[in-house]
N, C-alpha and C positions, 0 to 999 in steps of 0.2 A: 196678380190676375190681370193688369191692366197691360203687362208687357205680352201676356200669354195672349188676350184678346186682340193684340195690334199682329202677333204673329200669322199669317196668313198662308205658312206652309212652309213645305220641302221634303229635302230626303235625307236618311239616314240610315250606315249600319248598325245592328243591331247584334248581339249575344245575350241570349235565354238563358236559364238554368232553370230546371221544374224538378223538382225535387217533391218524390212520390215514396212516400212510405213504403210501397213494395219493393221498391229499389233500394240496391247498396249504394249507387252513386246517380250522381242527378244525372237528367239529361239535356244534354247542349245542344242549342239549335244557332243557327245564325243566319242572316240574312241583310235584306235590304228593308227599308218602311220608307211610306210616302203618305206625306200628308195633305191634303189642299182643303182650306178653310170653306166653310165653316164644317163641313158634314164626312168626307170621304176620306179613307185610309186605307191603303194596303199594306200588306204584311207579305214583302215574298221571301219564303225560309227556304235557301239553296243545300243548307246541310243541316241534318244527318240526309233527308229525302228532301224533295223540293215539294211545296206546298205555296198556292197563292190562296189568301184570306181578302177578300175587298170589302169593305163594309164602304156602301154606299147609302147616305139616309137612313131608312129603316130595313133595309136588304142586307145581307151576310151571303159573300158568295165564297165556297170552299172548291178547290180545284186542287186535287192532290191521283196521283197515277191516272191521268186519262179520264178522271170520275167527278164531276160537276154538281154540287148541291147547292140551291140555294134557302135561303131561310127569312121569312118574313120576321123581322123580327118584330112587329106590331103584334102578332098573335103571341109574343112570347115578351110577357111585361118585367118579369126578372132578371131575363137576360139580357134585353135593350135598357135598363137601368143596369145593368155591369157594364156595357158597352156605352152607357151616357157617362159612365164614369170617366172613363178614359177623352172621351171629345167633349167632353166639359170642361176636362182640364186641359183639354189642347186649345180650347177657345175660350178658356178668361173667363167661362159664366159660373158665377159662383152662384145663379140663381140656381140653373139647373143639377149641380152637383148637392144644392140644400134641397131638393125635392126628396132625396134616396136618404143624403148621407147627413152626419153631423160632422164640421171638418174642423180641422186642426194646425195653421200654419206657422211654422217657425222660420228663426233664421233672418237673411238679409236678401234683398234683392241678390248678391252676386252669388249667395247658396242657400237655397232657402229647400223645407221640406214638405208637403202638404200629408196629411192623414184625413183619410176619410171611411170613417165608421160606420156602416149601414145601420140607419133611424127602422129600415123594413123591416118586420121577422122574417118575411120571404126572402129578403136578399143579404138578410144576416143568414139563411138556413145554407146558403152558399159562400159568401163571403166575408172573416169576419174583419178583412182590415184590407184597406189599398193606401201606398203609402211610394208617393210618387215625389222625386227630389231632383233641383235644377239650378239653371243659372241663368237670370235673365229670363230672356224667355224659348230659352231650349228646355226641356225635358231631356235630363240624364241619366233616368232609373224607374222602375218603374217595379214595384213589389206585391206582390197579392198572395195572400194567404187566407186560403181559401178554411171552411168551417172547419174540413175533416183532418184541418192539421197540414195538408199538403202545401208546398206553396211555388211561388215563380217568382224568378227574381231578371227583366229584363237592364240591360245596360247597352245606352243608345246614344253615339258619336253621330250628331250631323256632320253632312256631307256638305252641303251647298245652300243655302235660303231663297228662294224666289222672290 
């Protein structure tokens, strides 16, 4: 956590796989991600369609064909603790990740695994396991398997470190 908390950012590509119970085969996305410490992350998916995701602070901006939503996520408590998951563990607070979750880490610094289990019923009634693995302090994977069975499995090659 202490290497993840000195990390201060960058970029990286990215390859999805969401694998959806009505589907025969998952579906692959792939793209770029940027991270800049402590709060803001984009997500921009060039294939299958291009989509930009920004989560800045407590705002979620979706941009996908010409169409603009944004989402406060302050009025939405279970899905900004899914989304503290992820930039808890991009910034080394193992305080904030223990407010949601109860976590689990294995391994060594040069691979190590983290699990973390929603302590919520509300964010267990979404998610029942995120389960994110690295090296140092890149994040290389990133897995979510969501209540209803469905799940996403991200794998993520930095590019550059600022």
């Amino acid at each position: 956590m202490d290497d993840l908390a000195r990390h201060r950012g960058g970029t990286a590509r990215f390859v999805e796989k969401k694998y959806i119970a009505l589907l025969d085969k998952p579906v692959v996305s792939s793209g770029e991600l940027s991270y800049t410490a402590p709060d803001r992350l984009e997500k921009r998916t060039v294939t299958p369609k291009p989509e930009t995701l920004i989560l800045d602070r407590d705002r979620l901006s979706i941009e996908r064909e010409k169409q603009k939503l944004t989402i406060n996520l302050a009025n939405q408590p279970e899905a900004l603790a899914f989304v503290d998951s992820l930039r808890g563990t991009l910034n080394g607070n193992r305080a904030a990740l223990e407010k949601n979750y109860l976590l689990h880490l294995s391994g060594n610094r040069e691979k190590w695994v983290l699990t973390l289990l929603p302590s919520d019923q509300k964010i267990a009634a979404l998610v029942q396991r995120i389960t994110v693995s690295g090296s140092r302090d890149q994040i290389r994977s990133i897995e979510y398997l969501q209540a209803d069975g469905d799940r996403s499995v991200m794998h993520i090659e930095p590019l550059e470190t600022r």
